[in-house]
Backbone as a ProteinNet text record, in pm:
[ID]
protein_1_A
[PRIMARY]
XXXXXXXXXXXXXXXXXXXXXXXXXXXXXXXXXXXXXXXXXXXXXXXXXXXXXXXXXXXXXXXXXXXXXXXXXXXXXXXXXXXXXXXXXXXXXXXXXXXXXXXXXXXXXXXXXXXXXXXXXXXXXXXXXXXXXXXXXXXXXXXXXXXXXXXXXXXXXXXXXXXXXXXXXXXXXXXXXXXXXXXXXXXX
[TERTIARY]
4012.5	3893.5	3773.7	3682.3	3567.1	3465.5	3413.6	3359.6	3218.5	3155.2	3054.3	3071.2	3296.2	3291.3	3297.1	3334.5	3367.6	3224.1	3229.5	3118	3079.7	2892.2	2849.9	2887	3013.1	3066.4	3184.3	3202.2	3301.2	3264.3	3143	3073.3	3011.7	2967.6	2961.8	3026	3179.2	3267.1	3317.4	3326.3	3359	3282.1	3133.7	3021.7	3056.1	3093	3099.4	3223.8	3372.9	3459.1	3461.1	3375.1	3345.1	3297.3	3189.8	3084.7	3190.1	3281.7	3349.3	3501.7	3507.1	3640.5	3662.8	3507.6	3502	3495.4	3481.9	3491.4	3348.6	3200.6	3097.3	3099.3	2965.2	2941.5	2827	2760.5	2629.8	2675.4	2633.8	2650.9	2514	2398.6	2261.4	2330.5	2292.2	2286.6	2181.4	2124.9	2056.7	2034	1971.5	2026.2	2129.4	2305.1	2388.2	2413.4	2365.5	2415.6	2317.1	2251.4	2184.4	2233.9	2272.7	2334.4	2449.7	2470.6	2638.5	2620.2	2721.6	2726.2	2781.7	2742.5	2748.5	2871.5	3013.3	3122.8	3089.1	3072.7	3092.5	2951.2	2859.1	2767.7	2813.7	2902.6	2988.4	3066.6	3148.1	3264	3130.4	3067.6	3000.6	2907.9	2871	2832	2929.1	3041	3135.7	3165.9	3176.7	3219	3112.2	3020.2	2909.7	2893.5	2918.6	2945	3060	3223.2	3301.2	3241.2	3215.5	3163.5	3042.2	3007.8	2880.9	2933.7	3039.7	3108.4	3202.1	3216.5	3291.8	3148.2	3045.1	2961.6	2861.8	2723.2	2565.2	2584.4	2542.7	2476.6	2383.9	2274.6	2132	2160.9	2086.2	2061.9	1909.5	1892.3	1739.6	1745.8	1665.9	1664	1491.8	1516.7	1354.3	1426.4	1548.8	1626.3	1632.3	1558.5	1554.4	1660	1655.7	1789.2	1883.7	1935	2027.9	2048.2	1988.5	1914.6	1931.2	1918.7	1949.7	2088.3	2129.1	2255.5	2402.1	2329.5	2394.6	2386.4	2230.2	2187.4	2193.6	2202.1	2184.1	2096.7	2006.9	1861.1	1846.9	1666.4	1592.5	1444.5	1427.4	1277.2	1207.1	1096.3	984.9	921.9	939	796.3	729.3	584.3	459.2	376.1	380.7	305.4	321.5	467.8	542	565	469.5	517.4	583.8	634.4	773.3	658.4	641.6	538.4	622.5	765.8	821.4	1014.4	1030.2	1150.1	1228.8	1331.1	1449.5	1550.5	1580.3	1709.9	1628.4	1673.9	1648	1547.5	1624.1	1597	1456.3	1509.9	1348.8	1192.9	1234.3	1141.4	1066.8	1162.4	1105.7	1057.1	1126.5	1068.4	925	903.7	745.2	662.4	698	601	482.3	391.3	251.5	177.1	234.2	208.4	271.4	253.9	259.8	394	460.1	581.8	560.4	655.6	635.9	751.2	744.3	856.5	827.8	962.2	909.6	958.8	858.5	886.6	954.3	992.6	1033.5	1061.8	984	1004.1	993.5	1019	1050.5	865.3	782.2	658.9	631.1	638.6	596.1	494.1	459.9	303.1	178.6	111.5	-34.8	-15.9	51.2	77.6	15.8	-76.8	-154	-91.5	-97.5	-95.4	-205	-320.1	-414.4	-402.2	-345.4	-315.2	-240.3	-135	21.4	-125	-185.9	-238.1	-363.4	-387.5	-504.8	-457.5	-274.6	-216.7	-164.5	-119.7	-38.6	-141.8	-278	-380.2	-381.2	-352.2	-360.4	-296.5	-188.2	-66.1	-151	-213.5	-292.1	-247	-108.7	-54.9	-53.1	-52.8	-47	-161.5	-107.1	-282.3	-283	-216.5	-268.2	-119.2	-158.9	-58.5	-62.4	44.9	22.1	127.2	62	162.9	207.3	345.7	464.5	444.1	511	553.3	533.3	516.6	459.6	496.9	647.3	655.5	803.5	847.1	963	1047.9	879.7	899.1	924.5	920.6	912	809.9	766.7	648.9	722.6	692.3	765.9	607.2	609.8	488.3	556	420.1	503.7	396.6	397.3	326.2	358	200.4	200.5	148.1	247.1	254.1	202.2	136.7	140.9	210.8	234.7	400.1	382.5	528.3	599.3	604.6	522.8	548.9	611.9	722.5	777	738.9	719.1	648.8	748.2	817.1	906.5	963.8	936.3	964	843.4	738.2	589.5	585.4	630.5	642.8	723.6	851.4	913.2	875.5	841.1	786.9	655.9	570	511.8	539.3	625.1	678.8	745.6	848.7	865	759.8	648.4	549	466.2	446.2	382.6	496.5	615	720.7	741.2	715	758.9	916	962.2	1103.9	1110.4	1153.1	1183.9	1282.2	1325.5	1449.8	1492.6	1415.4	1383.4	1295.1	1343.9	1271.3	1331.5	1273.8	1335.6	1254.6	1242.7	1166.6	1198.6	1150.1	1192.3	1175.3	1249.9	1283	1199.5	1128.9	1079.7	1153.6	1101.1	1216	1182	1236.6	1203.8	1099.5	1136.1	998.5	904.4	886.2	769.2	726	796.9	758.9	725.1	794.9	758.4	592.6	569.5	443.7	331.3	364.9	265.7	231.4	331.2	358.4	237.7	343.9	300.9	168.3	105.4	19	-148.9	-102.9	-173.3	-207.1	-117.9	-112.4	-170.1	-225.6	-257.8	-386.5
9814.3	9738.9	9834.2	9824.4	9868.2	9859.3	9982.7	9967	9858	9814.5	9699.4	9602.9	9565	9447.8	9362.3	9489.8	9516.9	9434.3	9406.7	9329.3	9431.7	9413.6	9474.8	9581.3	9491.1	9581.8	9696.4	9640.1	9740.6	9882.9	9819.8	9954.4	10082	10006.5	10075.1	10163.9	10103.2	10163.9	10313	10231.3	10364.4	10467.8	10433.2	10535.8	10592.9	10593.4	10635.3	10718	10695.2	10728.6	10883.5	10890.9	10964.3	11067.4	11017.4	11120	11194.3	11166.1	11205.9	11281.9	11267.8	11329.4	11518.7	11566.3	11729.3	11749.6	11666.7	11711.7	11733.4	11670.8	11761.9	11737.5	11864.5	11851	11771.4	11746.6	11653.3	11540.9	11400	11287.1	11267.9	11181.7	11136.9	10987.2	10895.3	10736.5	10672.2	10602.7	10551	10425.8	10333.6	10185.8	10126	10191.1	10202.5	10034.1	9965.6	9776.5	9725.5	9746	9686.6	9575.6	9410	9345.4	9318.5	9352.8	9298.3	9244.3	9134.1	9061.7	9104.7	9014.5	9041.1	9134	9118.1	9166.9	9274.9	9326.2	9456.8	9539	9477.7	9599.6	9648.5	9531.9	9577.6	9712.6	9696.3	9766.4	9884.2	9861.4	9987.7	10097.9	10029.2	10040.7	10143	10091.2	10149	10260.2	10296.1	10374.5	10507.1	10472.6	10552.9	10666.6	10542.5	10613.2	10734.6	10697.9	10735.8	10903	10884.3	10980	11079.8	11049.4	11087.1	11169.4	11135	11204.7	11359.3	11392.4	11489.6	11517.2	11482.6	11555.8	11444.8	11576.6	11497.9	11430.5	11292.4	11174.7	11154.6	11128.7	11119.7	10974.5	10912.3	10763.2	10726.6	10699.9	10652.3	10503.4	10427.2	10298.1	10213.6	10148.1	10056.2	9956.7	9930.2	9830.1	9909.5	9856	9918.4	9875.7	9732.8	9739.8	9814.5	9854.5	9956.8	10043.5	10105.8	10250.5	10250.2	10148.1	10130.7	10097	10032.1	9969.7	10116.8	10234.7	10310.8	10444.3	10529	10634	10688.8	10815.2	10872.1	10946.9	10977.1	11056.3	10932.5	11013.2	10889.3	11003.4	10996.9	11079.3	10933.7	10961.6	10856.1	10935.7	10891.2	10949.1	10871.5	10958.5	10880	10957.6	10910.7	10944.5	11149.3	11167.5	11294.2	11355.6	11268.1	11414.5	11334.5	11394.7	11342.9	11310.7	11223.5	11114.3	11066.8	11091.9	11090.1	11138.7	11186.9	11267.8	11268.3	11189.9	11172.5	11053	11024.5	10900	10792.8	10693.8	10537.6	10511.1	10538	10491.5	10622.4	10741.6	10832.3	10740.7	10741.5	10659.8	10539.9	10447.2	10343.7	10305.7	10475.9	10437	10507.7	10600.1	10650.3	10577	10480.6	10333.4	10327.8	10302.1	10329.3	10173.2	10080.3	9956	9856.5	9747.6	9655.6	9617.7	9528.1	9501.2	9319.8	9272.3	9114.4	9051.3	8950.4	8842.1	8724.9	8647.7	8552.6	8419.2	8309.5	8180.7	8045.1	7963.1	7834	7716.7	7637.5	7548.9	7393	7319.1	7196	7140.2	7048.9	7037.5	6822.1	6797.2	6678.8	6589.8	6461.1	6451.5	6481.6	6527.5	6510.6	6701.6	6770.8	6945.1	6974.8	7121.6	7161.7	7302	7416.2	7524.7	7595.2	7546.9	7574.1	7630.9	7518.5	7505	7628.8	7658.9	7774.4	7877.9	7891.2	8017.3	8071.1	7971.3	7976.4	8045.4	7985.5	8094.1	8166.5	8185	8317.1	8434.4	8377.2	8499.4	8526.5	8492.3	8533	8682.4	8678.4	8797.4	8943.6	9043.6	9159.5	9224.1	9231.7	9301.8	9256.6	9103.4	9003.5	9093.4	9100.6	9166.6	9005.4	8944.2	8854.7	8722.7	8614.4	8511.6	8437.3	8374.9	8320	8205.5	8043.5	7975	8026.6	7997	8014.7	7884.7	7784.9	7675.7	7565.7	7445	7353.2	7210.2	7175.8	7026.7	6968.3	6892.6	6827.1	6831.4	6820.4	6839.4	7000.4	7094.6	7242.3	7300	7396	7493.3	7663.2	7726.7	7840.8	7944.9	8044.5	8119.4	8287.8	8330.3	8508.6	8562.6	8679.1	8694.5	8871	8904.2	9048.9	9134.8	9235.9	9265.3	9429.9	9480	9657.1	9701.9	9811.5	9899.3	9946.2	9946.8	9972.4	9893.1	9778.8	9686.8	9511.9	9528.8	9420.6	9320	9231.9	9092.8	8975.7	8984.7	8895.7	8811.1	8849.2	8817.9	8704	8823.5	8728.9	8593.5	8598.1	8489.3	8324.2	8406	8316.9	8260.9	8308.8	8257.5	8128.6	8230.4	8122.3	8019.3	7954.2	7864	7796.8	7862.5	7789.8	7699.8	7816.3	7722.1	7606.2	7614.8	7524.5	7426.9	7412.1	7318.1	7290.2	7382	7380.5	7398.2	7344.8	7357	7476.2	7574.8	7701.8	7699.6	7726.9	7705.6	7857.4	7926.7	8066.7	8153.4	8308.2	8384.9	8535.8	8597.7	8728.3	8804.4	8909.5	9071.2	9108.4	9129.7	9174.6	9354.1	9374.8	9532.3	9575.4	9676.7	9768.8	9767.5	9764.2	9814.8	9863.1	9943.5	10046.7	9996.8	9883.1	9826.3	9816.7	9794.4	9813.9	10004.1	10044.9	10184.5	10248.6	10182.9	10228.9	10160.7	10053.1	9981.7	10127.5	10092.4	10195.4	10323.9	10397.9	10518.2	10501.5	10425.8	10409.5	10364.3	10292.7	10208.3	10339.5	10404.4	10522.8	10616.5	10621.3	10785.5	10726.6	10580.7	10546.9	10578.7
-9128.6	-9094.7	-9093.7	-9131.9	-9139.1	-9062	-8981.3	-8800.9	-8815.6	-8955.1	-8965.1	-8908.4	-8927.7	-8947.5	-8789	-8664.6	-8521.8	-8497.5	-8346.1	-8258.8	-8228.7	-8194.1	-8132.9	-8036.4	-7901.9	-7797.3	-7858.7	-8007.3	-8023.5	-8106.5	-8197.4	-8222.6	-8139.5	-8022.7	-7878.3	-7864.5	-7843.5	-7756.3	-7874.3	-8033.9	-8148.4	-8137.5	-8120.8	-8113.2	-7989.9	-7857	-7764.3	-7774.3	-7836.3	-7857.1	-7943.4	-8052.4	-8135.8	-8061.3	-8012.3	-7907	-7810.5	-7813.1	-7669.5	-7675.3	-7831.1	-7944.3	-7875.2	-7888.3	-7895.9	-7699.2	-7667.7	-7529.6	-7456	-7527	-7480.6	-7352.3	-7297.8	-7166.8	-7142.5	-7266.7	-7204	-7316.8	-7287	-7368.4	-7313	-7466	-7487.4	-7505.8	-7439.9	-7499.6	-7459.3	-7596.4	-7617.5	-7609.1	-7512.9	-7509.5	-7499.9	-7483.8	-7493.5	-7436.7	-7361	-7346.9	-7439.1	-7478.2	-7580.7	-7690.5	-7683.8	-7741.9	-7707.1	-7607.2	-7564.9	-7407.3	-7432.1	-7300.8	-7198.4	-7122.4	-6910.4	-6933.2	-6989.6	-6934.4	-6986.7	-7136	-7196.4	-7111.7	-7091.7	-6960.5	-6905.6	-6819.6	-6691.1	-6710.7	-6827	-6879.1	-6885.6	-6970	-6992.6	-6888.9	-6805.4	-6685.6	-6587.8	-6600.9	-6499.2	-6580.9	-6738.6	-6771.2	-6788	-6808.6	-6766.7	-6620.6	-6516.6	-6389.5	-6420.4	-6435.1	-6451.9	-6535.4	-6656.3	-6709.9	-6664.1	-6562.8	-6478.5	-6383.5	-6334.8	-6248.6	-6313.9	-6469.2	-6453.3	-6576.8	-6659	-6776	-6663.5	-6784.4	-6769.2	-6869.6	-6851.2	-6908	-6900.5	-7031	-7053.4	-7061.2	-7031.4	-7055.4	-7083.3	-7219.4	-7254.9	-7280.9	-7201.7	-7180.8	-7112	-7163.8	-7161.4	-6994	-7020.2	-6894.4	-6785.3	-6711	-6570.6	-6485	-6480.8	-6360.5	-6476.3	-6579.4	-6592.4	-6556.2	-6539.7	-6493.1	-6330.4	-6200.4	-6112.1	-6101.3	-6178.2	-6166.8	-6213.2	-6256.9	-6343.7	-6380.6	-6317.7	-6277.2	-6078.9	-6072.6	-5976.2	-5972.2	-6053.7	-6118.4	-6228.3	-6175	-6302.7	-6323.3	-6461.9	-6493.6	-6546.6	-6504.3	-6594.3	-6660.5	-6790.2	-6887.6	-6932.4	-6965.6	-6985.9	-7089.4	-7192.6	-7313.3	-7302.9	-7298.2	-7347.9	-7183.4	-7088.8	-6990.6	-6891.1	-6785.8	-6650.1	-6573.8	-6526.3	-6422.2	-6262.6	-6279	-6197.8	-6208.2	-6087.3	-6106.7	-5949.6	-5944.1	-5834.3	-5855.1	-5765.8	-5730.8	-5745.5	-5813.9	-5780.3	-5592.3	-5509.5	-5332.9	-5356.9	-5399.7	-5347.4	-5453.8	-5514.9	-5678.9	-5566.3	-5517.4	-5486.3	-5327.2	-5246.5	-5140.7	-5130.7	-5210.1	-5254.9	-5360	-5343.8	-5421.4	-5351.7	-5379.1	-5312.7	-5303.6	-5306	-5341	-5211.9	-5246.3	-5071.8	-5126.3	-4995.3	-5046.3	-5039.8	-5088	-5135.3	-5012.8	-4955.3	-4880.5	-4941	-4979.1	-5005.1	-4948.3	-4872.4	-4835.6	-4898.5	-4899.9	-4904.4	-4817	-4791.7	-4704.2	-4756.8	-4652.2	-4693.4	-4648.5	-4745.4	-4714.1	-4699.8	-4628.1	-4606.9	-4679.1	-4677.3	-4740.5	-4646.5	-4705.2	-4612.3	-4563	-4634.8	-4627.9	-4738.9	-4641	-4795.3	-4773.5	-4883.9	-4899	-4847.1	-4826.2	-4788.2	-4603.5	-4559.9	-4382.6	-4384	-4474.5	-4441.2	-4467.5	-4543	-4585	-4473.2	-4410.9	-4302	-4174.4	-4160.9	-4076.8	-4039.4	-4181.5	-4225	-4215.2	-4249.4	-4284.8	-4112.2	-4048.8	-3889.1	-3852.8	-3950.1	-3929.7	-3992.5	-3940.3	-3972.5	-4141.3	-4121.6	-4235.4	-4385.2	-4377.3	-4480.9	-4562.9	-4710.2	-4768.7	-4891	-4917	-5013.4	-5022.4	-5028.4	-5070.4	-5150.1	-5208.4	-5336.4	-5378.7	-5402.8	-5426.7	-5567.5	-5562.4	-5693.6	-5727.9	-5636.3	-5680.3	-5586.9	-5611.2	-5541.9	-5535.2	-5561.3	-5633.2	-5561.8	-5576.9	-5509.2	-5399.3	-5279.2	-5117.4	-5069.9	-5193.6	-5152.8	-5196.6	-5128.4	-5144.9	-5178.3	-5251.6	-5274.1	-5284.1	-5170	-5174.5	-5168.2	-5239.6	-5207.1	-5127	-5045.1	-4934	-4993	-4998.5	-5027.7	-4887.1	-4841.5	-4722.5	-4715.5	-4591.4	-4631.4	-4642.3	-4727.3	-4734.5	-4588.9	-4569.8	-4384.3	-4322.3	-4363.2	-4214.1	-4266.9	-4156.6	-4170.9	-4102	-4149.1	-4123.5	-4087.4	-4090.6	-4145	-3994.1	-3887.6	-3751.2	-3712.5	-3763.2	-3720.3	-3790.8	-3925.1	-4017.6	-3946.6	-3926.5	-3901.9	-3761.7	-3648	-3529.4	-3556.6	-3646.8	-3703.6	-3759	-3813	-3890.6	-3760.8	-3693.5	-3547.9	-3518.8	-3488.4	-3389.9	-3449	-3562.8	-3636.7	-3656.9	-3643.7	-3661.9	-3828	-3875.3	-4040.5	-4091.7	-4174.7	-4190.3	-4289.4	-4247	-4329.6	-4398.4	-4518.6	-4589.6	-4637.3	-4689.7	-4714.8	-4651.8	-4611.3	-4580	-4603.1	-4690.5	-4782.2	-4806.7	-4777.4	-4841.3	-4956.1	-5060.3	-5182.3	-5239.3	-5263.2	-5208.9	-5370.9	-5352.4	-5428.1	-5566	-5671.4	-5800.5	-5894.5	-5966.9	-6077.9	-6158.4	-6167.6	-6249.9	-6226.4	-6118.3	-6018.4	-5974.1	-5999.2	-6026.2	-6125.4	-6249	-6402.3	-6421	-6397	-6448	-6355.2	-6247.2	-6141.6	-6232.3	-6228.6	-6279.8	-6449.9	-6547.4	-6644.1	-6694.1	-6579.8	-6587.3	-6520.7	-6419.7	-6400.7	-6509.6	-6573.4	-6646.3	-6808.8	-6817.9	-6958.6	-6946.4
[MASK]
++++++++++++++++++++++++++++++++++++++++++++++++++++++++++++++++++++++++++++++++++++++++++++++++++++++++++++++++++++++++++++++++++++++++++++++++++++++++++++++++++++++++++++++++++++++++++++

């Protein structure tokens, strides 16, 4: 059989196989899930780790949750030079940017977005809110918060006291992508 005639995940795995014939100590991959489905990531994913653990693995990739899902070091580059350099958790807990929670509740007739936003703006830390979504008795808002401070107590008391039916209430954690744009988006 002729390695053309193999799937995507299996050309992968030949190219990876080859690479790995002489024993090196460093393996470069390039996009390496690129075209292959949920399972063969997985597979590939884990094997990556695995290989991480006894050689260096370069991993060049545009996919960020890969890179979280699959690095223990991460460099950002930016038009040739390193813009940033550590672990996934150091990368994103030196994010310089607010952090997001986000609401869902059940909204009655005669409820505006307007009223939630009049007293949400009460809470000091809140720096900006924003309906998502607005339609079939739910309201879905994201609430941009200062980095450090958790809100998320004050929120919900509020919603108590106003007697609003809360359905959701979640912090959304920092992510590479949100560090690459920063990063990337500075240094243009």
């Amino acid at each position: 059989m002729d390695i053309g005639q193999l799937s995507k995940g299996y050309r992968q795995r030949v190219g990876l196989a080859q690479a790995m014939i002489h024993d090196p100590k460093i393996l470069i991959m390039d996009e390496p899930t690129s075209g292959l489905d949920p399972n063969q990531i997985v597979e590939i994913r884990n094997l990556i780790r695995q290989l991480g653990k006894e050689k260096t693995v370069i991993l060049s990739t545009h996919i960020l949750p890969e890179v979280e899902a699959s690095c223990n070091r991460v460099l950002i580059i930016s038009k040739g030079k390193i813009v940033a350099d550590g672990t996934p958790a150091e990368l994103q807990s030196g994010f310089q940017g607010s952090e997001r929670v986000f609401v869902e509740l059940e909204t009655p007739d005669n409820f505006s977005f307007e009223m939630i936003q009049i007293r949400l703006n009460t809470i000091p830390a809140i720096k900006q809110i924003t309906l998502r979504d607005n339609c079939n008795g739910l309201m879905r808002i994201k609430i941009e918060v200062e980095k450090g401070i958790d809100t998320r107590k004050q929120i919900f008391q509020l919603f108590v006291d106003n007697k609003w039916n809360l359905l959701e209430l979640h912090r959304e954690q920092t992510s590479l992508e949100d560090v690459f744009h920063q990063l990337t988006l500075e240094a243009a």
